[in-house]
C-alpha positions in Angstrom: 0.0 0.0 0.0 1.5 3.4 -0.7 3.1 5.9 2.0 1.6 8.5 3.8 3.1 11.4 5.7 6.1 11.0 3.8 4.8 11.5 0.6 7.0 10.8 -2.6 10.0 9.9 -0.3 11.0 6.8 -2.6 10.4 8.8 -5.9 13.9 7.3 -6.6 13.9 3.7 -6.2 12.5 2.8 -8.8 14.5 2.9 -12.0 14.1 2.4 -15.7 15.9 0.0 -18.0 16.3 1.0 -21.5 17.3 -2.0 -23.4 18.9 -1.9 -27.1 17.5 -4.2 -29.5 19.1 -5.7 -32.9 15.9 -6.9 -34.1 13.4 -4.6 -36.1 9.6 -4.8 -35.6 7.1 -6.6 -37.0 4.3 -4.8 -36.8 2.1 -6.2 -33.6 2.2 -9.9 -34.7 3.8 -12.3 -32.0 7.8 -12.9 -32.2 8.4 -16.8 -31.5 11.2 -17.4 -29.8 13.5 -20.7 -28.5 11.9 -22.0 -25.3 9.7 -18.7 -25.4 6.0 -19.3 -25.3 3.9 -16.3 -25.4 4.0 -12.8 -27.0 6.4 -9.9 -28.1 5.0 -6.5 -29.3 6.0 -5.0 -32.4 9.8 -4.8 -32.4 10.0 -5.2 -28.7 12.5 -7.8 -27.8 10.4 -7.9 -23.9 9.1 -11.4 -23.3 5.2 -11.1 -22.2 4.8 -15.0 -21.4 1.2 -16.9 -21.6 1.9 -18.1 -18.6 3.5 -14.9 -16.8 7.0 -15.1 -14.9 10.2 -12.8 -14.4 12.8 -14.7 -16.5 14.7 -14.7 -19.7 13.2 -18.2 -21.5 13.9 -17.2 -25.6 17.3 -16.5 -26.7 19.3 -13.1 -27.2 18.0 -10.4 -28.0 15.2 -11.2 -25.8 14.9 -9.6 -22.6 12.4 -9.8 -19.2 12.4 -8.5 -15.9 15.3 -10.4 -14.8 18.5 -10.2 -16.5 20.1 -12.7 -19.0 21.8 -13.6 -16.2 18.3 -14.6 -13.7 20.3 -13.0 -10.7 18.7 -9.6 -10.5 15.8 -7.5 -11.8 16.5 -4.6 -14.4 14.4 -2.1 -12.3 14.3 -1.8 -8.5 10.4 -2.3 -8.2 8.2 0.1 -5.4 7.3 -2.2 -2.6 3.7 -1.6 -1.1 3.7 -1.5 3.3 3.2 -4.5 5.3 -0.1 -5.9 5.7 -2.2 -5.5 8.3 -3.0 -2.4 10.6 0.4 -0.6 9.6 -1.1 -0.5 5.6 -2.3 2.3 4.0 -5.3 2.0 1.2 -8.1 4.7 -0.5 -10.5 5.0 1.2 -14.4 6.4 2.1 -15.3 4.9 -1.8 -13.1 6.7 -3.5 -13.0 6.2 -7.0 -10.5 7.0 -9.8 -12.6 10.3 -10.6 -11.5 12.1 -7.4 -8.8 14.4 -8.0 -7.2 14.0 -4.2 -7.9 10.2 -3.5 -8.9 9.4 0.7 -6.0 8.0 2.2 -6.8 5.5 5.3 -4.7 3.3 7.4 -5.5 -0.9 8.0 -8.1 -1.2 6.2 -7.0 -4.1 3.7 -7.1 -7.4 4.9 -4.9 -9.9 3.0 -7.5 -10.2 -0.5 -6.9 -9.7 -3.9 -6.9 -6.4 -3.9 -3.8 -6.6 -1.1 -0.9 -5.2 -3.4 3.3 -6.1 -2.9 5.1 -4.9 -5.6 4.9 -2.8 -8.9 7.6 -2.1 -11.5 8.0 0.3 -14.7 10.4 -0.2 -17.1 10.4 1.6 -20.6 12.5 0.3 -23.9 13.6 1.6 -27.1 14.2 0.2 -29.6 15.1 1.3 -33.3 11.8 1.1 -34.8 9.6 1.7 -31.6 9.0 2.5 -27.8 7.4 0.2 -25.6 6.5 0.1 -21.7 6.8 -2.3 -19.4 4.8 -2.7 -16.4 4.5 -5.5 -13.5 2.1 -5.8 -10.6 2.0 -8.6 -7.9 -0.2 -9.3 -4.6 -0.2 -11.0 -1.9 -3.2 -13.6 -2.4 -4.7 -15.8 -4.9 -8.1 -14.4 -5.4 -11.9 -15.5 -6.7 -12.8 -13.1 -9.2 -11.6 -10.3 -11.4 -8.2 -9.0 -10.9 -8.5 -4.9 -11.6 -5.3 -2.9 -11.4 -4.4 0.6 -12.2 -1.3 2.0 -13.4 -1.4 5.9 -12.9 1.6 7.6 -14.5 1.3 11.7 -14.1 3.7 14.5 -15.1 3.9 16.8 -12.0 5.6 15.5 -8.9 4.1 18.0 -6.8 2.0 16.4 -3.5 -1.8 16.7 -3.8 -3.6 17.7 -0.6 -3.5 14.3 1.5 -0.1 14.5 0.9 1.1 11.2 -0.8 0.1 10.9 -4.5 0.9 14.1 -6.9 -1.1 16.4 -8.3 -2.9 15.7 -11.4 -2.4 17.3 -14.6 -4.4 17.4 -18.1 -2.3 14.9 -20.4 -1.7 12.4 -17.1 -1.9 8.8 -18.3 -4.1 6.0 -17.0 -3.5 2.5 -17.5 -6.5 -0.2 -16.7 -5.2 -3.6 -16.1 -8.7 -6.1 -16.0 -8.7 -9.9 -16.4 -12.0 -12.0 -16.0 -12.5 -14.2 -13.1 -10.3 -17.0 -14.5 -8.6 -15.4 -17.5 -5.2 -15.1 -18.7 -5.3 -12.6 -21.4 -5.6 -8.9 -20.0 -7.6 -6.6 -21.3 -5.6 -3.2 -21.3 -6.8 0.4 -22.1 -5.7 4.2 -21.8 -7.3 7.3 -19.8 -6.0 10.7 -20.1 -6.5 13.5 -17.1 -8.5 16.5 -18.7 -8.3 19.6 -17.7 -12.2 19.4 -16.6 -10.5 17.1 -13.8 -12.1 13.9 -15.0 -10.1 10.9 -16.9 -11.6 10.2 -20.3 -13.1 7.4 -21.9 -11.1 4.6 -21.8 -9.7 3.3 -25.5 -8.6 0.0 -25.9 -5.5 -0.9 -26.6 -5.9 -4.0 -28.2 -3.2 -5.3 -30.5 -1.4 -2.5 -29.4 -0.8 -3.8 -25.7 -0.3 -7.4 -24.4 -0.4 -8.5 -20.9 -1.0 -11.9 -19.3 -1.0 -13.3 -15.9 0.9 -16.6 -13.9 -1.3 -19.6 -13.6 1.6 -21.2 -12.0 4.1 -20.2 -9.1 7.2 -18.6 -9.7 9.9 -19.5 -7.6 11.9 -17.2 -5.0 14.7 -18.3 -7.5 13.0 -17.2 -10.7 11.8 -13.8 -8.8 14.1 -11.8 -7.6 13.6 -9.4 -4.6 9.9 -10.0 -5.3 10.0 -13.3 -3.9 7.9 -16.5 -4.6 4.8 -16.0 -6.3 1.7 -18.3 -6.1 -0.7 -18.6 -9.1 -2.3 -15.5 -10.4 -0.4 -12.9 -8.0 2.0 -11.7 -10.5 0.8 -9.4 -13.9 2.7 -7.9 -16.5 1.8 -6.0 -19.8 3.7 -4.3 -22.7 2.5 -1.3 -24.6 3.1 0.9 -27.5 4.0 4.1 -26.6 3.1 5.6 -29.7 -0.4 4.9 -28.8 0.0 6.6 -25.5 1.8 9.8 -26.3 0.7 12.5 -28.4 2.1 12.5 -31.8 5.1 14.6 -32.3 4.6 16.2 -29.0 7.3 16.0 -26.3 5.7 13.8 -23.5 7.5 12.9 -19.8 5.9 11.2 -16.9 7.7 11.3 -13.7 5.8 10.1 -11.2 3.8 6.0 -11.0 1.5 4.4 -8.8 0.0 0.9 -8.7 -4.4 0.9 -7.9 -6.1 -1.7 -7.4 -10.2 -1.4 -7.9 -13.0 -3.3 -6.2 -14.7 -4.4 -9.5 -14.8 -4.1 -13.4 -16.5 -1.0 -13.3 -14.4 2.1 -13.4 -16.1 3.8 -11.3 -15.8 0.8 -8.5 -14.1 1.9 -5.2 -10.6 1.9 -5.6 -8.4 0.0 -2.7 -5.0 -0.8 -1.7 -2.4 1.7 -3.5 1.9 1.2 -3.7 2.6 5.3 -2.8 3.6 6.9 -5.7 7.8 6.6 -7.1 9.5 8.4 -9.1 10.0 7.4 -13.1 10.7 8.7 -16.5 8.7 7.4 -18.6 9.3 9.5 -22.5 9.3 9.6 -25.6 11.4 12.7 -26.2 15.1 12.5 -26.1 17.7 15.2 -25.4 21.0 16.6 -28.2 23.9 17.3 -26.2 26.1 19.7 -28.4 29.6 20.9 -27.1 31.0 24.1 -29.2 34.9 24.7 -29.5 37.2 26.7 -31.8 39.8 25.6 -34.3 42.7 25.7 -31.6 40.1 23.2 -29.3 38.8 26.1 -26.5 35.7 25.7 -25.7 34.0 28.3 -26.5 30.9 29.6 -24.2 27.8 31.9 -25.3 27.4 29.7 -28.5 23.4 29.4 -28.8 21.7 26.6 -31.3 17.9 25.9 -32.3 16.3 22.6 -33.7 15.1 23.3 -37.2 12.7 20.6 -38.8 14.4 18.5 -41.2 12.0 17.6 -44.3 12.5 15.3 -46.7 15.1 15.7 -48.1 17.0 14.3 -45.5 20.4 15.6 -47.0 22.2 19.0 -46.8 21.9 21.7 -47.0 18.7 22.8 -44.8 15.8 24.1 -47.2 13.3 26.7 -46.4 10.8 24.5 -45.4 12.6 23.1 -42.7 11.5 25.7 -39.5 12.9 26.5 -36.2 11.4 24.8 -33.5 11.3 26.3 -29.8 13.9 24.2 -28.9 17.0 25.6 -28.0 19.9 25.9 -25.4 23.0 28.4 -25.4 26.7 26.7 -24.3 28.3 27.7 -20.7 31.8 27.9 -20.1 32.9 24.2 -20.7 31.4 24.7 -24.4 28.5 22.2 -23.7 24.8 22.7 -23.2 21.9 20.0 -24.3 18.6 20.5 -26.0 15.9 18.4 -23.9 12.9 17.2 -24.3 13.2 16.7 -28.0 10.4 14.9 -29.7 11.7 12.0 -32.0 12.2 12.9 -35.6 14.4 14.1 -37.7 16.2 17.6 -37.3 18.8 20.3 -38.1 20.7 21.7 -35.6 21.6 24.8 -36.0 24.2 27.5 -34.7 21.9 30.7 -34.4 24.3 32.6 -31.8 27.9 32.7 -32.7 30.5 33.8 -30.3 32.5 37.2 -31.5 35.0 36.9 -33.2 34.1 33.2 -34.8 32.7 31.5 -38.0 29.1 30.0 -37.7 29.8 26.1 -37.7 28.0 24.6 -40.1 24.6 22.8 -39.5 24.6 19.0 -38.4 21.8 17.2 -39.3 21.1 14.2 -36.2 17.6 11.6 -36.2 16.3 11.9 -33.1 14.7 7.9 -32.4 13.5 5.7 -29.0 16.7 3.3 -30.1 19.0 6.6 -29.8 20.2 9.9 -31.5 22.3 9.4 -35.0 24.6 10.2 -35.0 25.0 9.0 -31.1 26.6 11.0 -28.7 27.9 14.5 -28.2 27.7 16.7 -31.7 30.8 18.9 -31.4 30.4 22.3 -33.8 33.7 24.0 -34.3 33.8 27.8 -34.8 37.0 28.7 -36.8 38.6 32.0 -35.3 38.3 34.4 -37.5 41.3 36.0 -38.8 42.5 38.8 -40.8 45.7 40.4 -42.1 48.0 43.7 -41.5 49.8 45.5 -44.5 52.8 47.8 -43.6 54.2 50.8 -45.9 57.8 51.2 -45.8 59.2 54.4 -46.7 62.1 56.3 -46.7 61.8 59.9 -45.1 60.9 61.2 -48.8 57.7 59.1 -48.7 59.3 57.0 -51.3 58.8 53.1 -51.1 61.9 51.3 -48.9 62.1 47.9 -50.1 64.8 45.1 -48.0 63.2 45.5 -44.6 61.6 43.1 -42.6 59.1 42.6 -39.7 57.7 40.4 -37.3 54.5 40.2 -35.6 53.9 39.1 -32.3 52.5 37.5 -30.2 52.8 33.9 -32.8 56.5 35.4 -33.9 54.6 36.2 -37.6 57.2 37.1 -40.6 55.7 39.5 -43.0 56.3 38.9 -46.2 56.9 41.3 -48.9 54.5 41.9 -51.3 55.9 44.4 -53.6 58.6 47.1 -53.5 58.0 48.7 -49.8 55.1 46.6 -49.2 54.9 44.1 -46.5 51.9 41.8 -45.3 51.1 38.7 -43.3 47.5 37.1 -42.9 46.3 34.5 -40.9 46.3 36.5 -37.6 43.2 36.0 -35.1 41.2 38.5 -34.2 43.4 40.6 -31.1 46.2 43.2 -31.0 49.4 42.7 -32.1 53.0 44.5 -31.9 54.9 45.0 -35.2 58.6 45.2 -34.7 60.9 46.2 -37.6 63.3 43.0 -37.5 65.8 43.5 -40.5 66.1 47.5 -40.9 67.6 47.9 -44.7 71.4 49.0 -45.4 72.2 52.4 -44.8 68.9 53.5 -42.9 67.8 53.4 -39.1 64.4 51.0 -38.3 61.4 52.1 -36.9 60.0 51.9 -33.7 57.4 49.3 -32.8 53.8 50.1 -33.8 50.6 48.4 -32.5 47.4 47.4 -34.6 44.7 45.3 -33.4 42.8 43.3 -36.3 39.2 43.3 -36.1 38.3 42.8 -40.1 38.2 39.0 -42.0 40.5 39.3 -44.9 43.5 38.1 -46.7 46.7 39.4 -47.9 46.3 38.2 -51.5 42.5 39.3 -51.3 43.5 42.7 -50.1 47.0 43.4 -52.3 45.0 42.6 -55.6 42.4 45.0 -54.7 42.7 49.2 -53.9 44.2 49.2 -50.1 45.4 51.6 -47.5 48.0 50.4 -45.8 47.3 49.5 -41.8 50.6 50.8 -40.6 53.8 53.1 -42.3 57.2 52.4 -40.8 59.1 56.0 -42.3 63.2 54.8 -42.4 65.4 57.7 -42.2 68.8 56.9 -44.0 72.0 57.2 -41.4 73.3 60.7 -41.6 76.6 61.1 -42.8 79.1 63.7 -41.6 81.3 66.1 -44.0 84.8 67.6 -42.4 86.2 70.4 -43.6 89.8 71.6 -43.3 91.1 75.3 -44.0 95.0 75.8 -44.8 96.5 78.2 -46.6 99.5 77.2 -49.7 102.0 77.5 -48.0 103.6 74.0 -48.0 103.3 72.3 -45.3 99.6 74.0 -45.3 99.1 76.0 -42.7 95.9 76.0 -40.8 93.4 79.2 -41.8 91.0 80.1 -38.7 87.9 82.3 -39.4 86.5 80.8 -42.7 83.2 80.9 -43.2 81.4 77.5 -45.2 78.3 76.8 -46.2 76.4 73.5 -47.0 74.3 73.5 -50.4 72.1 71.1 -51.6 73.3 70.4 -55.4 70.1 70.5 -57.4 70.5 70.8 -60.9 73.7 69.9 -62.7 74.9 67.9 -59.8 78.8 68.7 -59.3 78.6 71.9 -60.0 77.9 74.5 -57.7 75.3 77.1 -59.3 74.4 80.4 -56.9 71.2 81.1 -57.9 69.8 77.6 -57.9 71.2 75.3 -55.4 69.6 76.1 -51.8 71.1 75.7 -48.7 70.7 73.0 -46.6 73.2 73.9 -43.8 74.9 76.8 -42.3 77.9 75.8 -40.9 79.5 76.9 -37.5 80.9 80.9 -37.4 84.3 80.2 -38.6 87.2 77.2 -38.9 88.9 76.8 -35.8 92.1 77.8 -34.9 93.5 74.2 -36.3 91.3 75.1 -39.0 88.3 72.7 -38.8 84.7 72.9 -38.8 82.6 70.2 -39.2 79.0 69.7 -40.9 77.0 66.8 -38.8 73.7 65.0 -39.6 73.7 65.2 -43.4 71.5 62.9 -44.9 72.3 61.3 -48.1 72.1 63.1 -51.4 74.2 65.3 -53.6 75.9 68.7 -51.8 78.1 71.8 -52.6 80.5 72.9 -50.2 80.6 76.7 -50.4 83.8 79.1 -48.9 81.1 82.0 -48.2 83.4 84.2 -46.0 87.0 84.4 -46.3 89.6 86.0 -43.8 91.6 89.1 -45.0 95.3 88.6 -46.8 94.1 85.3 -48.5 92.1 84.0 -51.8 88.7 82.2 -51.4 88.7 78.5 -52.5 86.5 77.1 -55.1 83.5 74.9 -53.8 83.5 71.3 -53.9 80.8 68.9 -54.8 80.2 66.0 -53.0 77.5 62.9 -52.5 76.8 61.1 -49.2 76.2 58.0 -49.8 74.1 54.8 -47.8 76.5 53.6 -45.3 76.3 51.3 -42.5 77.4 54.1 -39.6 76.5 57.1 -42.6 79.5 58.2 -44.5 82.3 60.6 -43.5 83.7 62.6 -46.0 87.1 65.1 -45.4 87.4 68.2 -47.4 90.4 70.7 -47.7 90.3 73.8 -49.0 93.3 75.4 -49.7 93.5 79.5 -49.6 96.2 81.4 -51.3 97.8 83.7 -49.6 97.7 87.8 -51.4 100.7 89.7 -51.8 100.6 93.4 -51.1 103.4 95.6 -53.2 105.0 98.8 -51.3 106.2 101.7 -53.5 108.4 104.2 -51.9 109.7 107.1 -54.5 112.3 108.9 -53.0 114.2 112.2 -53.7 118.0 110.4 -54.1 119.5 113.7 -53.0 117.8 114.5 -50.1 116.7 111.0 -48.8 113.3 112.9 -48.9 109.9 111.2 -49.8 108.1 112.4 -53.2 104.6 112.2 -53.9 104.9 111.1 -56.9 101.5 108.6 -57.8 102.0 105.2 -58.1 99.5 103.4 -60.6 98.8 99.6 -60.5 96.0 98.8 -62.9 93.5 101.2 -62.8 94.6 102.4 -58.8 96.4 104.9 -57.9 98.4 105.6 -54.4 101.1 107.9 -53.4 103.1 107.9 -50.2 103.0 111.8 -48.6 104.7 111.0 -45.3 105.9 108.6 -43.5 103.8 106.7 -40.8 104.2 107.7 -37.3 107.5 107.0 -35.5 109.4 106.7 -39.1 111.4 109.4 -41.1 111.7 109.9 -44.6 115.5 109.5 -44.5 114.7 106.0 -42.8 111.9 105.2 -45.5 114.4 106.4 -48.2 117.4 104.5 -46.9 115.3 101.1 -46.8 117.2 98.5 -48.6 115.3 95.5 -50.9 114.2 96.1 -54.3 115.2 99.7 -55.5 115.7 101.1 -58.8 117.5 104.4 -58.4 118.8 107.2 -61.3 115.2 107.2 -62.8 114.4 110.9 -64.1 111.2 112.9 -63.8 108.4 111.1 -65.7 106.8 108.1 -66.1 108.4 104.9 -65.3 106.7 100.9 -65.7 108.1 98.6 -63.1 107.2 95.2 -63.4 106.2 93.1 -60.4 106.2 89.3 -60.5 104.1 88.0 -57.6 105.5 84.9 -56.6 
């Protein structure tokens, strides 16, 4: 008899085989087996024996309560209480119609409606889905044997606290053999939402059930224990007949009945408290959702579409979206329950950033399993995109020989075309670009960061009109020009005070022209005392070298032309510029008589000078009397002496 205070406090002990089969159906007709007398349903492999018992008597695939082996029972069945006072039983005529049955305590004396034991155990096989039910009592009665199987979807208590509340869709099963019979006669009742069960509908040759007519042994029993004649039931029905079609069904709650007569409405009696079960026919897709490098990937969401014939890819527009969904946590996995069998897409509808949709997986949702079996695992590529760099030199014109690497992965660019670098295949993220091999002659760039967030490739991008991602500017190594100032004397004495300055040779390189070659740098005031000075920092290119102030008493030097060139540490390039030194030619005339200046002009070219006195401190006799190159004798009027400036 079922429990009372304590409600549904075995809802677990009873569990449910599922046993795969290798056989397919055969419609309802009888399977014959070896050393099997009796009845299978459809493709069911469950013996229903004519006369009932707990054992395996065909051979493989066949199955029954006990396993192949005959040691144990497949389910663990709900035991009813002891009888006498301690049993619990409806009570006050309550009949199957009342929602909350009246539970009452020792009021079934040991009778045929005195229950023991009750079992549920549902199969699947490839073609089908059957349940499997068991009753047994504790006498041989006189009469009709009536039992009730009530199978309902909510677990929560009703008001007298031991059997659950009853919901429209809740399932019925009437058990009824004739006072003598063999051969049950089984039927369905659904719960409607009126809060009456319906008219019953037969179940015949879609349900089988039978009784004992001789004992079962404690051996051949299990934890039941030894039967005598007609105390032990059992029954097999199609649950295709029980479920609504294409509608996701579960029962998780049973309880065993037994009534007072054939008539439904007969006072119902002894009762094994309800237990829990799960009785389906819906199955569950567990999915788990990873990248290309094997991360699971969370926040992946998926939807069952209807797969229509065609069964094939890819999904047509008449196959829909269904309700049923799930979205994947941080291990990658979710699962799509209650799935009604059939056939379906399953389809990613959410993809995480930064990933390509997988594609869809079609999977046949059956009572014999999911094909394909197992966990479906969708892998989202990462989606990846590409950096171009722009080399340059500091003239904006393109800088071919470098070469860069981007991290983190330790990517080498490749170079695409004079100046042009690029490297694809980088996942979505930031990355640091570092100028590995700077080219000859030049200094590298500093690192530069770009983060890709666009799908593309390099040979997509570099056959197509493109602005570069990043521009690493190379300024060649400046090179260095020294000039030296001496006068010709020879050993070349150093000239301090010259002025220089740095042209940039535009037009007729090597040649300095004034009016069109600009300057480029001014050098420092003047050449040292040692007679240096020194132009620094001068990038490559073509140059004058221009004397543009030179000190008193010496010739300015021509300009020089010169090129810096690439070089590893930039060029240095020594100049000398050599000053002649001027002459300066003194003419005294003298009176020869009187040691006394004369005025007399002096012309050299088109200059004239004449010497009127002497300079301070000196007298004209001293002038006069001076010794070197003289001509004396020479009379008034003009004379031509010839100077040679040496």
């Amino acid at each position: 008899m079922g429990q009372s205070s304590q409600g549904l406090r075995r809802r677990q002990t009873l569990a449910l085989g599922t046993a795969a089969v290798l056989l397919f159906g055969l419609g309802t007709a009888p399977n014959a087996s070896a050393a099997f007398v009796g009845s299978k349903l459809g493709s069911s492999n469950f013996e229903i024996d004519t006369d009932a018992n707990l054992k395996v008597d065909g051979s493989a695939p066949s199955i029954d309560w006990l396993n192949s082996a005959g040691t144990a029972l497949r389910v663990t069945p709900a035991q009813d209480k002891p009888t006498g006072g301690g049993d619990d039983s409806f009570g006050q005529g309550t009949s199957e119609n009342d929602a909350v049955p009246t539970v009452t305590d020792g009021s079934i004396p040991p009778n045929k409606s005195d229950l023991k034991y009750f079992g549920v155990m549902q199969e699947r096989t490839l073609t089908g889905s059957y349940l499997h039910l068991f009753w047994t009592r504790v006498l041989n009665p006189t009469g009709t044997t009536n039992m009730d199987f009530e199978f309902n979807r909510s677990t929560t208590l009703s008001g007298n606290g031991i059997t659950p509340v009853r919901t429209a869709g809740d399932l019925l099963i009437t058990y009824d053999l004739s006072n003598g019979g063999t051969n049950a006669v089984l039927s369905k009742r659904t719960w409607l939402a009126t809060g009456t069960w319906s008219a019953a509908i037969a179940l015949a040759g879609n349900a089988i059930g039978s009784i004992n007519t001789t004992a079962i042994t404690a051996a051949n029993s299990g934890v039941v224990g030894p039967l005598t004649s007609r105390t032990f039931g059992e029954a097999t029905i199609d649950l295709s007949l029980v479920f609504p079609s294409g509608q996701c069904t579960s029962f998780g709650s049973a309880y065993l009945k037994s009534r007072s007569s054939d008539s439904f409405s007969a006072a119902i009696k002894d009762f094994i408290a309800p237990t829990g079960v799960n009785v389906s026919n819906c199955a569950s897709v567990a999915i788990h959702k990873q990248d290309d490098a094997g991360t699971a990937l969370s926040g992946a969401g998926f939807t069952l579409y209807t797969n229509l014939a065609p069964l094939t890819g890819p999904r047509q527009i008449t196959d829909l979206a269904t309700p049923l969904t799930c979205s994947t946590l941080s291990a990658g996995d979710c699962t799509i329950s209650d799935v009604p069998y059939g056939d379906y897409w399953v389809v990613e509808t959410t993809t995480p950033a930064n990933h390509d949709t997988a594609a869809d997986q079609a999977i046949n949702v059956a009572s014999s399993g999911n094909t394909p079996s197992g966990t479906l695992t969708f892998v989202d590529p990462r989606l990846q995109g590409s950096i171009i760099v722009s080399k340059t030199d500091a003239f904006s014109n393109p800088l071919a020989g470098a070469g860069f690497t981007v991290n983190p992965g330790s990517h080498v660019m490749t170079e695409g075309a004079t100046g042009v670098f690029c490297v694809d295949g980088l996942t979505y993220g930031g990355y640091t670009i570092t100028e590995s091999t700077v080219p000859f002659g030049y200094t590298g760039g500093s690192d530069q960061t770009f983060s890709v967030s666009t799908k593309s490739t390099c040979a997509a991008r570099l056959a197509a009109a493109y602005t570069p991602d990043k521009t690493f500017v190379n300024s060649s190594k400046p090179g260095t020009i020294n000039v030296l100032k001496t006068d010709d004397a020879a050993i070349g004495n150093p000239i301090a005070g010259a002025g220089f300055t740095l042209y940039q040779d535009i037009d007729a390189v090597g040649t300095y022209q004034p009016l069109v070659d600009t300057t480029k740098q001014a050098g420092p005031t003047s050449t040292s005392a040692e007679g240096v000075l020194q132009f620094g920092s001068v990038p490559i290119g073509d140059y004058c070298v221009v004397e543009t102030f030179t000190p008193t008493g010496y010739a300015t030097a021509p300009a020089q032309c010169v090129t810096i060139h690439l070089a590893t540490d930039g060029e240095t390039l020594n100049l000398t510029f050599v000053d002649p030194r001027q002459h300066k030619v003194i003419v005294i005339v003298c009176h020869e008589g009187t040691n006394t200046l004369d005025s007399s002009p002096v012309t050299l070219g088109t200059t004239k000078s004449s010497l009127a006195s002497p300079p301070l401190g000196i007298t004209e006799a001293q002038l006069c009397a001076l010794g070197g190159a003289s001509f004396g004798g020479l009379s008034h009027g003009s004379s031509v002496p010839s100077v040679s400036v040496q």
